[in-house]
N, C-alpha and C positions, 0 to 999 in steps of 0.2 A: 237932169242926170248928174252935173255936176254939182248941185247944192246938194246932194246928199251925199256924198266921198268927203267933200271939205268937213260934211257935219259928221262923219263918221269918222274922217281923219281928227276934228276937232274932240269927239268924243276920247278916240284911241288918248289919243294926246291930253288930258283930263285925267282920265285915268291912268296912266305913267304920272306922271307928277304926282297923283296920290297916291301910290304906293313906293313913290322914291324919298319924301319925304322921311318915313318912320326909318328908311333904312338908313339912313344919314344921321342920323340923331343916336340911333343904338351904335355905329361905332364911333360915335365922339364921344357919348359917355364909354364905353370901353376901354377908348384912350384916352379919358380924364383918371379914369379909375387905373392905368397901367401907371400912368404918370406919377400918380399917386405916391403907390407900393413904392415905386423906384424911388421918389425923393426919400420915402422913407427908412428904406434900405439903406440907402446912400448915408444917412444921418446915422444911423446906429454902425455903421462897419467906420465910420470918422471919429465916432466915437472911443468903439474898442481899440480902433489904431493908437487913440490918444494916450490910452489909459498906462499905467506901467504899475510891474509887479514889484513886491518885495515882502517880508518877510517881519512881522514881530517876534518877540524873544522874551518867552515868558519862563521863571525861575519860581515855583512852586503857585504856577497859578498869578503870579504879580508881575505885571509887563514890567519891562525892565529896560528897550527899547525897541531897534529897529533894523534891520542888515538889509544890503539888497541880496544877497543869493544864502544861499544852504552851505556854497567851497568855503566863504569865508568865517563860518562856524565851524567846518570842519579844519581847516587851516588852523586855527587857535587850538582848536583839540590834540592836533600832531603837533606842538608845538608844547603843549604843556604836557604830555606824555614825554613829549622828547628831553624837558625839562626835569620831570620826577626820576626820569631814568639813568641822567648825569648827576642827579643828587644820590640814588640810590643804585647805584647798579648792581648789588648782590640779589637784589630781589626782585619779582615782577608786580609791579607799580600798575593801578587801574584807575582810571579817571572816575569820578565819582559826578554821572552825568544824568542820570535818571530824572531828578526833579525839572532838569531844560527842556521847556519844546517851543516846540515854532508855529508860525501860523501864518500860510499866504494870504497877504491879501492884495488887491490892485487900488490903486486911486491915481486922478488926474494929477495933482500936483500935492504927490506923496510929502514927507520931512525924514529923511533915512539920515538917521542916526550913528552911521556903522560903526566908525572907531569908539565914541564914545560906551557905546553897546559894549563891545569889544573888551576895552578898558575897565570897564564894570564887569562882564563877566570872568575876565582873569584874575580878578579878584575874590571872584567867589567860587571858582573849579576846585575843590580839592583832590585829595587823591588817598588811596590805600595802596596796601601791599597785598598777595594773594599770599595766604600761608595755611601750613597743615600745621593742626591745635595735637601736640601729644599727649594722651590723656595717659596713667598708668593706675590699675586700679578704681576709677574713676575721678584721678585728682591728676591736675593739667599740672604739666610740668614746664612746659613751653610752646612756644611755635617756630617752625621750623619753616623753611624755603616752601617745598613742596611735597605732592607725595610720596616722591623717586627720593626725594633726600630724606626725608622721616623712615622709609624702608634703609637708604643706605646705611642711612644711621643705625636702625636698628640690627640690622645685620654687621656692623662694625662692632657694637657691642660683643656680639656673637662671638664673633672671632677671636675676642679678647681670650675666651675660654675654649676654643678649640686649637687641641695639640698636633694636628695631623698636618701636614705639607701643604694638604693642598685646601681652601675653601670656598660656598659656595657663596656666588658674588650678588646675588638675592636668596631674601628669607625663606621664599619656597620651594628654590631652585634645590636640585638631587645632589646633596654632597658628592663631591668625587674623591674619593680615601684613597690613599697609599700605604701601600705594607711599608713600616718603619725598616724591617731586614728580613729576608728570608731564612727561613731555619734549613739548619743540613739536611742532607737526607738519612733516611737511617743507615743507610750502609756507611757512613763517616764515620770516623772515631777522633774524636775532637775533646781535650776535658776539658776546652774553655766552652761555656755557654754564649747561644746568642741572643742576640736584642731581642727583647718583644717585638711581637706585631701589634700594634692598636689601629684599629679601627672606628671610627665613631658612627656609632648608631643610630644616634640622633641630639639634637640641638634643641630645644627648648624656652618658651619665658613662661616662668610661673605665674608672673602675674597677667591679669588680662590690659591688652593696648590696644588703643582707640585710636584713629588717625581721623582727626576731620578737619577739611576744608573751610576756614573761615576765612575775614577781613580784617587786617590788623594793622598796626604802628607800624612803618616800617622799621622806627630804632628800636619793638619789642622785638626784633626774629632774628633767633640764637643763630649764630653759627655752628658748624657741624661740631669741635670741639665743644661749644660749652653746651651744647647737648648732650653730646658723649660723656662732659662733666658731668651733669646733674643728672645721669641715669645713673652713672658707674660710683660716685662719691657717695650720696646719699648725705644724711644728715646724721648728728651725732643723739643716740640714743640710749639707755639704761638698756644693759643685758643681762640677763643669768650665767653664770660661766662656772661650770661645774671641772675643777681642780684637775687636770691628766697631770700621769708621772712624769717626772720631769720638771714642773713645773717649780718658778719661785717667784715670790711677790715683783724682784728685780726682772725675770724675765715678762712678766705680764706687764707690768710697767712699760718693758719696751715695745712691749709688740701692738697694745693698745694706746700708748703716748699720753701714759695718764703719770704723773706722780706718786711716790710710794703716800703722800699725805693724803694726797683724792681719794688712791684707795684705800687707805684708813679711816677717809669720812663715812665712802660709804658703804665701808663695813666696820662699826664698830666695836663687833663681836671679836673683831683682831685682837690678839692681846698681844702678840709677837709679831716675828717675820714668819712664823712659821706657819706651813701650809700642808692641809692634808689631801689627799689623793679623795678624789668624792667629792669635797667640800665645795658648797656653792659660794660664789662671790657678786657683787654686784657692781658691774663696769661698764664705763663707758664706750658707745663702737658705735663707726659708722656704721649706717642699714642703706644700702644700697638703692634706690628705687626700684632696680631693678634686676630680678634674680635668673640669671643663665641656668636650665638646667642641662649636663650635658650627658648622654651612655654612653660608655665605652666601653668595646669589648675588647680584651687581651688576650692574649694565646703566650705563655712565657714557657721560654725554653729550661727546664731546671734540670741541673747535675744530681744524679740521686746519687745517696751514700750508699755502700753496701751493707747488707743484713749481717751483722754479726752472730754466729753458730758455736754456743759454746757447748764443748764437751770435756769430762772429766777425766783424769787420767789420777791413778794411784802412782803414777812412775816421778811424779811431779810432789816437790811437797807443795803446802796451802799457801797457798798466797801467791803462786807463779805462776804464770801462763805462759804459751808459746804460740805462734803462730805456725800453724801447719801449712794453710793454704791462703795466701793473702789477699784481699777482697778484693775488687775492680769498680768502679763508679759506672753510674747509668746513667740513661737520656729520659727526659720525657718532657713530652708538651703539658700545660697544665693553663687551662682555659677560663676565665671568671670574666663577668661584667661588674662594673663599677660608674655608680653614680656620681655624679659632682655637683654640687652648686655654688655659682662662682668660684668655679676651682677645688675648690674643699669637698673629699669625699664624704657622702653621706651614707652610702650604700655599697657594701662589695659583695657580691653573691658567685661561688663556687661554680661554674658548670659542667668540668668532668677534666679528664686526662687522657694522654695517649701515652703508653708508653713508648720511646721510638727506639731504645736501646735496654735492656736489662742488665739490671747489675748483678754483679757475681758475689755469692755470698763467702765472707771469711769467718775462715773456719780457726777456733783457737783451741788450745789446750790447758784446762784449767786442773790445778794439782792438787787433790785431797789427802798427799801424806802429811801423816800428824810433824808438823817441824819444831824446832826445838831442842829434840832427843836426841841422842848419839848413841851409837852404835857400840859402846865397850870399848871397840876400837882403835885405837892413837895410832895416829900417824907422825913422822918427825916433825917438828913446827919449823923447822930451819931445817933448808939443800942445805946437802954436802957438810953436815953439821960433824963437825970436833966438839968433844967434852971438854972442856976446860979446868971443870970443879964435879966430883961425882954425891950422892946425896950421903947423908949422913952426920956425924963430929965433923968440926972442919973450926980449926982456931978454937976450941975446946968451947965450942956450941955448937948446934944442930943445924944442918945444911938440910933446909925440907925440900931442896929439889936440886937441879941439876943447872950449871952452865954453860952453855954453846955457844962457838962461833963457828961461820959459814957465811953465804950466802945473808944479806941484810933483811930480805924482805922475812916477814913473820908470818907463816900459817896458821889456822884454826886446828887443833889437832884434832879436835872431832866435831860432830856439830853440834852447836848449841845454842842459847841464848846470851848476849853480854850482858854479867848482871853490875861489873863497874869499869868502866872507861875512866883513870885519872890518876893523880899520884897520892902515893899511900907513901909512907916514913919509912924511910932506907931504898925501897924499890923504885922511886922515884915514878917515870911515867909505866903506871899498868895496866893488864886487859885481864878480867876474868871471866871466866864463861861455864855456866851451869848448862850440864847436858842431858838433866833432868831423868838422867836414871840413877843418882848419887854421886855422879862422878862429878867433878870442877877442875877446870885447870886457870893456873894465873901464870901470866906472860909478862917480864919485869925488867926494867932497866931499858926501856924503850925509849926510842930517838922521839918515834911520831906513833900516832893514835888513828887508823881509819876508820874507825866502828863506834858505835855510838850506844850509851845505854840502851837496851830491850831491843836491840838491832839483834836478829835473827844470823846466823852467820853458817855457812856448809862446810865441811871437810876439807882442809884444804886450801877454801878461801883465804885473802890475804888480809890480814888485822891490823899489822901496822911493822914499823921500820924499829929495827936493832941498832940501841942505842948502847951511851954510858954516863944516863940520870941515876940520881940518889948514891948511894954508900957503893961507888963502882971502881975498880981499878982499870977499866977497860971496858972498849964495845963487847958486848957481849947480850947473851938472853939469859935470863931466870927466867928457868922453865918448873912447875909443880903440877905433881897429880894429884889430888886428892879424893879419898874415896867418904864420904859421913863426914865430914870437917878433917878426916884425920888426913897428915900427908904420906903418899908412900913414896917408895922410888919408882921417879921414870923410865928405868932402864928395862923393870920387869913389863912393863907395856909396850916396849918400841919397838918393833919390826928388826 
């Protein structure tokens, strides 16, 4: 009984060792093969530990060297920005960096290069300026800062030719206009007028402008003045200049700065100084680059005259008027636009009126009696007249008229026309007067003369001063009627 348990135990036992075997063997290669993995992990993580980064520096494609980091490329960049900007500081400066790039790469026992990198590329960073290209018409005149300065600019221009108080501080921006002066109201009565109102309508450039954004010299970018020059100056050109009144070879000389010889080269149709009104010439003048156009509208306050209303009167002789009812001035607004280019009107156009006061019209009286004539009638030519000498024999010759004194001043004794104001032989200074119905009287020995040949004269009126010219013993008048040439006596006519 028991050799069969040992051979059963021996058997068990046989079997355990052959099935323990295989399993011992699969986990040692297991952990031949964990073993493995791990050395080799371990080798490649010693490895990348090892390794170190940095950075090539290549300038259109051709290495140039080596940096360890990216800060110390960009540290050189704020450095030479910081440097163009203390050379330039009116303008904004940009590094000219596009052709640089970089390239990571790692190696065990790198060669970095850095300053010398460094040192070569400071050398070769350059730099621009940003600027706006003003273009006018299509032809560049300059460049300017930027956009905001090329507008400022251009609206500087602007201003040059805008009259009004107030302007606006960009080119698109909504003018803000001020009335120059308020006008009265119509119930005022004022004869001084007042200021215009102008208003401007709008602002303009006739030509066309181009602002563009380019890359430039920094020593090509004008500053704001010599932009404002080369818009506003322009350059010296040949004009047509058609002769206004007024005008003289010496005044156009002044105004254009040319020479009276210039302008006789280049006109040598000149033959004189002399200039007609019409006539073309050919002168020299700046052209501006650039032309402001500006509208303006006015409102002007004007004093109107009064209507004169003539009417006739027979109670009047011809040629004399009276004023019966004397005229009054009026008010009114009177409204026009007007164009300008650079200043200079080229356009005024009429837009209406208001009347804001009426004026009153004067009335006169104009005289259609035929004058000249006299009336038959004599009056004394001398107040308070004494005869001194009576007409007739007198010293055994003919006295053709009478002599008075009185009162000096001398009367027209009828009315008439003076046909001689002067001195005649013996009479010394005399007045004669045809009163054109036959009659004539002469006035003789006169001091002074107030009337004048073909002087019109009335009844009464005062002719001149009683003297004692020519063949006279004394102040006195030579007074004569005469009727056909012939003389009578004064006495039979005197009142």
């Amino acid at each position: 009984m028991s050799s069969s348990k040992d051979s059963t135990n021996t058997t068990d036992s046989a079997s355990k060792k052959l099935f323990t075997k295989p399993r011992k063997w699969l986990l040692l290669t297991a952990a031949g093969l964990f073993m493995a993995v791990s050395v080799g992990f371990a080798s490649q993580q010693f490895l990348n530990a090892s390794a170190t980064s940095y950075y090539n520096v290549y300038v259109k494609d051709e290495l140039i060297g080596s940096i360890s980091s990216q800060e110390e490329l960009f540290n050189l960049y704020d450095r030479k920005k910081d440097e163009y900007a203390e050379k330039y500081p009116e303008v904004n400066m940009q590094l000219n960096t596009e052709a640089i790039s970089l390239e990571k790469v790692r190696g065990d026992e790198p060669t970095i290069t850095t300053e010398a990198t460094l040192d070569k590329l400071d050398g070769m960073i350059t730099a621009f300026a940003e600027g706006a290209e003003l273009k006018v018409g299509g032809k560049v005149i300059g460049i300017v800062k930027d956009q905001k300065t090329a507008d400022q600019i251009l609206q500087r221009v602007k201003n040059n030719y805008i009259t009004t108080d107030e302007k606006a501080e960009t080119p698109n921006a909504p003018l803000k206009l001020k009335t120059v002066a308020a006008f009265a109201s119509s119930d005022e009565k004022s004869a001084e007028p007042k200021e215009e109102q102008v208003t401007l309508a709008s602002v303009s450039l006739k030509e066309e402008v181009a602002i563009e954004e380019v890359k430039a010299d920094p020593n090509k970018i004008l500053t704001d003045e010599e932009a404002i020059q080369l818009l506003t100056e322009g350059k010296e050109e040949k004009i047509s200049y058609q002769v206004k009144e007024g005008d003289t070879l010496s005044s156009l000389s002044e105004t254009y700065e040319m020479t009276l010889a210039e302008i006789r080269s280049l006109n040598p149709g000149l033959e004189d100084d002399n200039i007609q009104v019409g006539q073309k010439l050919i002168l020299f003048a700046l052209k501006p680059a650039l032309t402001v156009t500006t509208v303006e509208n006015v409102v002007e306050e004007v004093i109107t005259e009064p209507q004169v209303e003539i009417r006739k009167s027979d109670e009047l002789k011809s040629g004399v008027t009276k004023v019966v009812r004397p005229g009054q001035t009026g008010r009114k607004q009177v409204s026009y636009r007007i164009t300008k280019e650079n200043g200079d009107v080229v356009k005024e156009e009429w837009l209406g009126q208001e009347v804001l006061e009426a004026s009153v019209t004067e009335v006169v009286l104009q005289g259609t009696k035929v004058t000249g004539e006299g009336s038959g009638v004599f009056s004394w030519p001398v107040t308070d007249a004494i005869m001194s000498s009576s007409f007739g024999q007198r010293w055994g010759r003919q006295h053709k008229g009478i002599d008075l004194v009185g009162e000096r001043a001398i009367k027209a004794s009828d009315e008439g026309v003076v046909t001689f104001a002067g001195q005649q032989s013996g009479y010394g200074n005399v007045i004669i007067i045809n009163h054109g119905n036959g009659y004539e009287t002469l006035y003789g020995h006169l001091n002074s003369i107030n009337v004048k040949e073909g002087q019109i004269v009335e009844k009464g009126e005062s002719i001149g001063v009683m003297g004692n010219t020519g063949r006279s013993t004394g102040t006195h008048l030579h007074f004569e009627i005469k009727k056909d040439s012939v003389a009578l006596n004064p006495m039979k006519y005197l009142p």
